[in-house]
C-alpha positions as CSV (number, residue, x, y, z in Angstrom):
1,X,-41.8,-199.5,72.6
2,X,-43.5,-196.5,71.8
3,X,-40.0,-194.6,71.8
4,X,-38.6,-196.5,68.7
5,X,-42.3,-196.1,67.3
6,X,-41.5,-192.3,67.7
7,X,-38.2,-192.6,66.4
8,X,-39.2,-194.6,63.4
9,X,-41.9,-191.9,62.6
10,X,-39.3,-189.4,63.0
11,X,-37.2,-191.1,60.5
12,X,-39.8,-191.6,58.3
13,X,-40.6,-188.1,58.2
14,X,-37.0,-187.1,57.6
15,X,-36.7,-189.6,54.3
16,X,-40.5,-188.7,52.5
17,X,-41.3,-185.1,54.5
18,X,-38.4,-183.3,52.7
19,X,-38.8,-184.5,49.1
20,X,-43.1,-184.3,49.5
21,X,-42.3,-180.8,50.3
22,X,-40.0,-179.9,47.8
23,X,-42.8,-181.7,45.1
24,X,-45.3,-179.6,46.4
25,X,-42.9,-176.0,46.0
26,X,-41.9,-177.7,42.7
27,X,-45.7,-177.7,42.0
28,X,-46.8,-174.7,43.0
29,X,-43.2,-172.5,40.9
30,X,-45.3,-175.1,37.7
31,X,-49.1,-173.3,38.3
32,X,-47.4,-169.8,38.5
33,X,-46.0,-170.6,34.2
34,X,-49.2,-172.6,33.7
35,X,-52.5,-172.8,35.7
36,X,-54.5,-176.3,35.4
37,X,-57.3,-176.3,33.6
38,X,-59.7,-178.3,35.9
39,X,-59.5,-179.5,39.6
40,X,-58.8,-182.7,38.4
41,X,-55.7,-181.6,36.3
42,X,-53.9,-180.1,39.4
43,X,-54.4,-182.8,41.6
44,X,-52.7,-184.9,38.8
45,X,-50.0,-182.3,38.6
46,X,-49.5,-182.2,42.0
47,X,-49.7,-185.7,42.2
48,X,-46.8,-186.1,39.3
49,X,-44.7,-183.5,40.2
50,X,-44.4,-184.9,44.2
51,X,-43.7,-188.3,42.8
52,X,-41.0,-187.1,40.4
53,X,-39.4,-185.2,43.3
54,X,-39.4,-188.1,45.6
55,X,-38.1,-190.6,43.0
56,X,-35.6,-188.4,41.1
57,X,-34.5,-185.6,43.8
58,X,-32.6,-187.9,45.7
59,X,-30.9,-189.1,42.4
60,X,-30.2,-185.4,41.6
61,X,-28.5,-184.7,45.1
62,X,-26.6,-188.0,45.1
63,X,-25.1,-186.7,41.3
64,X,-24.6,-183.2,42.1
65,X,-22.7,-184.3,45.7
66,X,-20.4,-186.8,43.5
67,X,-20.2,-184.1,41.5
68,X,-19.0,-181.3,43.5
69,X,-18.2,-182.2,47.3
70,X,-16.9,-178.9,48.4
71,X,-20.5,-177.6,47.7
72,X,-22.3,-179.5,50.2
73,X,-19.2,-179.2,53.0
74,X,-18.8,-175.1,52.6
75,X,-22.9,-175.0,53.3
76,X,-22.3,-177.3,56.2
77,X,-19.7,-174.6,57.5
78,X,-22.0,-171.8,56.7
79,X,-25.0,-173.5,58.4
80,X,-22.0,-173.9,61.9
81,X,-21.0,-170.4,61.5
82,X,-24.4,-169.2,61.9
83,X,-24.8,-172.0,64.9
84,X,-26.9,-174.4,62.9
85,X,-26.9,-178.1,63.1
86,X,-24.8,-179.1,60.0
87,X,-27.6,-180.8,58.3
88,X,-29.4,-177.8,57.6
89,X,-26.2,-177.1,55.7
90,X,-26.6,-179.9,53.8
91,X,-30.3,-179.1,53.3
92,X,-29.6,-175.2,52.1
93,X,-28.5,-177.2,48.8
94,X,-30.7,-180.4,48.7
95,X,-34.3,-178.8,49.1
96,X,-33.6,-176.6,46.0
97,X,-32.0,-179.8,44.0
98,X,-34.8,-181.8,44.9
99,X,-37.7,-178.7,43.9
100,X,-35.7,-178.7,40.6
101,X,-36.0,-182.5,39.9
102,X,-40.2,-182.2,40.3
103,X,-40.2,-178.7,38.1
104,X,-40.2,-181.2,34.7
105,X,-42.6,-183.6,35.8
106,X,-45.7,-182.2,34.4
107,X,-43.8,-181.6,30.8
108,X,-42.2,-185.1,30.6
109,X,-45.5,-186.9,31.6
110,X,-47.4,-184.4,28.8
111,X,-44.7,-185.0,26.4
112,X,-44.8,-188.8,26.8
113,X,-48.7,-189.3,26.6
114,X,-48.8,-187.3,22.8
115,X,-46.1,-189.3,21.8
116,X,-48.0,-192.7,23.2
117,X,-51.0,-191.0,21.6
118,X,-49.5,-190.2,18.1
119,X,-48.5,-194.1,18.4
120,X,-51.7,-195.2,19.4
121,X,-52.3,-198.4,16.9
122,X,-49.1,-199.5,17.4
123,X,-47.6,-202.6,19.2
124,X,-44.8,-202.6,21.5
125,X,-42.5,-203.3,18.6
126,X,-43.4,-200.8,16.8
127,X,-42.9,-198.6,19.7
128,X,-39.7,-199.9,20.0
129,X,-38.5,-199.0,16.7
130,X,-40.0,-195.8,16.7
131,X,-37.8,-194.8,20.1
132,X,-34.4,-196.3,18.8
133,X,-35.5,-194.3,15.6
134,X,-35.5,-191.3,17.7
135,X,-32.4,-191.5,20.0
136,X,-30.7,-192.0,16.7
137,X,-32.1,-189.0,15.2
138,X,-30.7,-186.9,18.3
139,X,-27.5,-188.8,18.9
140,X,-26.4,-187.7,14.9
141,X,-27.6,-184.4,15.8
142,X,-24.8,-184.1,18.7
């Protein structure tokens, strides 16, 4: 019993500990541009920026891997040529995929609350036409 507790706590580790750790690097490369303000405001972007990481850098190594194959498999060789475990290979390119996909979280969240604060009397209808009103705008400009 307490071997597959271990085992699942090791797994568990392995699935959050990587992306919580590439939100909080991802965090820390967004104070050195902007510092927070208050106590409060970097708990929120630490907060932010961890969940973004955890949500979208898995997304983000998933595309880039469909994307480009050879990538991941020439840093798997690299990590065995150096005697590594091939999954530190794999990580050489995933940890800085993943710290990339927290990097906007702070900007997208800020972004989204003006506009939902320009909007503020508005119903969700009104929202709605507002947004199509916008992709429109960039779609023609593409």
């Amino acid at each position: 019993m307490a071997i597959e507790t271990t085992a699942a706590g090791g797994a568990l580790i392995k699935i959050f500990g990587i992306p919580v750790l590439a939100g909080a690097a991802a965090t820390s490369l967004g104070f050195m541009f902007m510092w927070p303000k208050s106590a409060k405001e970097a708990f929120v972007r630490f907060f932010v920026t961890i969940v973004f990481s955890v949500l979208m850098g898995p997304a983000l190594v998933v595309a880039v891997r469909s994307w480009w194959p050879s990538l991941f498999e020439n840093a798997k060789d690299v990590a065995l040529m150096y005697g590594s475990d091939p999954a530190l290979g794999f990580l050489f390119i995933a940890a800085p995929l993943m710290v990339a996909a927290g990097l906007p979280a702070w900007w997208v969240l800020g972004a989204c609350v003006r506009w939902l604060d320009k909007r503020r009397d508005k119903d969700i209808g009104e929202l709605a036409r507002d947004a199509a009103e916008i992709v429109r705008d960039v779609r023609s400009g593409l």
